[in-house]
N, C-alpha and C positions, 0 to 999 in steps of 0.2 A: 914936479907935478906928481900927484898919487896915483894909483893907477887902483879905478873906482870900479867894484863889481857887488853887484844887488844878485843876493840869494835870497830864495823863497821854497817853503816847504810846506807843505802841508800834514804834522804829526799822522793825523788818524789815517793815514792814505797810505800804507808804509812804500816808503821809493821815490813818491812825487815831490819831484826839488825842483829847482829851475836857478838857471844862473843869466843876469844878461849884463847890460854896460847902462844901461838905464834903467830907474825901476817902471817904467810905463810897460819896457821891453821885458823885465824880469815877469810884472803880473801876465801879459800876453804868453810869455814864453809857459807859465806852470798854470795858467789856463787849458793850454795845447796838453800839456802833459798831462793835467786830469782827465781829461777829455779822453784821452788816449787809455791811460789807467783802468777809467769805466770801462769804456769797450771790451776792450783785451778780457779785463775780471767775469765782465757779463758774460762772452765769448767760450769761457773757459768751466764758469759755473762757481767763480768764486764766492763766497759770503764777503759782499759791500760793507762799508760802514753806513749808520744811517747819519747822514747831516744835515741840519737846520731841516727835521723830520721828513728830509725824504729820505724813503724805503724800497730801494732798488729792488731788495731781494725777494720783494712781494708778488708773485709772479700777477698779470694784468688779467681785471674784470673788463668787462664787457656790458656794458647797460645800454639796455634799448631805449633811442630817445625818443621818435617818432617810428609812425608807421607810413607807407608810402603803398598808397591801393593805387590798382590802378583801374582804371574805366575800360568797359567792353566796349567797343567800336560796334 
């Protein structure tokens, strides 16, 4: 019997690998790891990569959607 191990990595992310015994557990596992990779980068002020056009490194707008009056009693 082989003894079966699923790696996974994601190039543009430099570091994020993942190894498991299944590949359901490898994708799970280097989900966690990205996850984590964000964080930590955001955290720290690294420049992201941007992937399938999200742009981490854009810092966030703020648009007003409504207004919310309120009635004098």
């Amino acid at each position: 019997m082989e003894d079966v191990t699923f790696a996974g990595r994601i190039p543009v992310c430099k570091g994020v690998i993942a190894f498991a015994s299944t590949l359901r557990e490898c994708e799970d596992e280097l989900r966690s790891t990205l996850e984590d990779w964000i964080l930590l980068g955001l955290k720290l002020g690294h420049s992201l990569p941007v992937i399938d056009n999200i742009d981490l490194n854009k810092e966030p707008t703020l648009k007003q959607v409504f207004k919310v009056h309120q009635q004098s009693s």
